[in-house]
N, C-alpha and C positions, 0 to 999 in steps of 0.2 A: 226764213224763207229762201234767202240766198244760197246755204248751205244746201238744201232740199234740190233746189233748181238745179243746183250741181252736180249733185249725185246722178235725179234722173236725167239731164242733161248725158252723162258719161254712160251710164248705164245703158241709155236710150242709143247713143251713136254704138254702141257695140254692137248693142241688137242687132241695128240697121247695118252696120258694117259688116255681121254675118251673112243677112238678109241677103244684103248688096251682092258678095262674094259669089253666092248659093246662087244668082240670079244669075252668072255669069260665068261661074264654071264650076264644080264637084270640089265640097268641099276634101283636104289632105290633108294627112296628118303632118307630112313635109313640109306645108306652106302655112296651116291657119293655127296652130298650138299658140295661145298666150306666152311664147318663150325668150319670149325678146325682151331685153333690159327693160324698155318703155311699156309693155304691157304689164309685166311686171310692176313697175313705177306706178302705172293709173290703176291697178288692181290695190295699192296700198293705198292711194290718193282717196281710193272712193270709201276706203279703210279709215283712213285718220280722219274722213270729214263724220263719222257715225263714231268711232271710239277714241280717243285720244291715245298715241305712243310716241315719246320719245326717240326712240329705236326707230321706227319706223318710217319716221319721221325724215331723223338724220339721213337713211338712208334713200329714202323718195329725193329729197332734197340732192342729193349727192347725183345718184341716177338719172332724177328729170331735169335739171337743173344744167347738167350735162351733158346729156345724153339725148332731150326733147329738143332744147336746145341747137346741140348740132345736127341733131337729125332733118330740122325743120331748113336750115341753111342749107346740106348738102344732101338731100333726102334720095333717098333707092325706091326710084321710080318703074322699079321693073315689072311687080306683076300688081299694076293700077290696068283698069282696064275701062274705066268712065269718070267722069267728073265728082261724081257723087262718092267716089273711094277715094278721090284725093283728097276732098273737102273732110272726109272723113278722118282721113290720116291727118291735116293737119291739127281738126280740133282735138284729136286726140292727144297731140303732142302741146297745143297750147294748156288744154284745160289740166297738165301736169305740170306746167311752169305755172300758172293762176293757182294752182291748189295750193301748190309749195309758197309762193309769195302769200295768200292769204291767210295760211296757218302763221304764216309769221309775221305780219305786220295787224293782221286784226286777233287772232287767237296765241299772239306772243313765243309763239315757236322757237326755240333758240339750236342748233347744233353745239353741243359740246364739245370741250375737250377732248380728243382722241375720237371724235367721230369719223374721223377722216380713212386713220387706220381701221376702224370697223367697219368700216364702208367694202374698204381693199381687202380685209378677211371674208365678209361675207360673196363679194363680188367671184372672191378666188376658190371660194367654197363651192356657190349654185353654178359655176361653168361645168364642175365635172358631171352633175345628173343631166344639165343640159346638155352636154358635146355625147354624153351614151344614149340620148335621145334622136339627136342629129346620126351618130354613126348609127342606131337602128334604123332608123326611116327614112335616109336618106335625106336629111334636110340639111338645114345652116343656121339655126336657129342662134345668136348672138354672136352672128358670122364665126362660128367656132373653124369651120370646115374651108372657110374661103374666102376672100377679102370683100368687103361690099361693094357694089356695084356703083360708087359716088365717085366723082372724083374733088373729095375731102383731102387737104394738106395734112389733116390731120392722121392719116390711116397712111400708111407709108408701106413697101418693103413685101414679101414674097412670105405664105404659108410656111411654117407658122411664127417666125420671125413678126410677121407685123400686129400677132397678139400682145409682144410684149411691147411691141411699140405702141399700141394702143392702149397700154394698161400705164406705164411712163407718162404719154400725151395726158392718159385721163388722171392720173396723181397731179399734176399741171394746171390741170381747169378745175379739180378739186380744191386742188390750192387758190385760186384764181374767185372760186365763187363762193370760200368761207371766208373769203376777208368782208365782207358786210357781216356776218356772223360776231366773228375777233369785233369788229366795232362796235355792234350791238351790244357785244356780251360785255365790253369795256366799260360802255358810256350809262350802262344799268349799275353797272358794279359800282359805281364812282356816287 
């Protein structure tokens, strides 16, 4: 029942978070594409709670974990236009930190070995159809185009210099968020 609620829990704020959008200005292909790491991350989230993957897993984990994370601290509040898209935004980003912890403290999730490097391959891979998505329609979809609008310590430095500082920062808090993993993975092994 838990798992179910969650689904349509996540399922259900999208809707409404289109809904929401639609109610307030025309939706764009510039602004509303699921292109952003974190849509990304809950599109997998609501993935692994119906099918189980490894793979997918690691990397939801890496991503949200990351990425929902700092989003929800230094969030890019630019185009919220009522209360109800902020509420939105942030369950969004929670129920990607809740998915990830749940898969792995009740459904035993574990990151591997080298998931870290597949994280950074697959990360360095989906920016290129994103940033020729961004250069057609004019968007910024995983802020490929532009630096986010937060002011995050973590995002440093002038186009496109602060892509690689952000890819650095995020090897950093990947390193940072599989050390519970390394423990896990130690104290089963023993």
């Amino acid at each position: 029942m838990v798992v179910i609620s969650m689904i349509v829990f996540m399922i259900g704020q999208e809707v409404i978070d289109y809904w929401n959008r639609m109610q307030v200005r025309e939706l764009t292909l510039s602004l509303d594409l699921p292109l952003h790491f974190c849509h990304i991350s809950l599109l997998f989230a609501i993935y692994l709670l119906i099918k189980p993957s490894k793979y997918l897993y690691e990397i939801t984990y890496f991503w949200g974990l990351g990425g929902a994370f700092q989003t929800m601290l230094a969030p890019d509040m630019t185009d919220f236009d009522n209360y109800l898209g902020v509420f939105l935004f942030n369950a969004h980003h929670a129920m990607i930190i809740l998915v990830c912890i749940w898969l792995a403290v009740v459904d035993g999730y574990r990151c591997r070995k080298g998931a870290i490097l597949r994280t950074l391959v697959l990360t360095n891979i989906i920016i290129w159809p994103v940033w020729l998505v961004d250069w057609l329609v004019d968007a910024n979809y995983m802020y490929l185009m532009k630096r986010p609008p937060t002011e995050s310590p973590l995002v440093f430095g002038e186009w496109p210099w602060y892509i690689i500082n952000v890819e650095l920062v995020g090897l950093v808090l990947f390193l940072i968020i599989n050390i519970p993993m390394v423990i896990l993975r130690r104290k089963e092994s023993l």
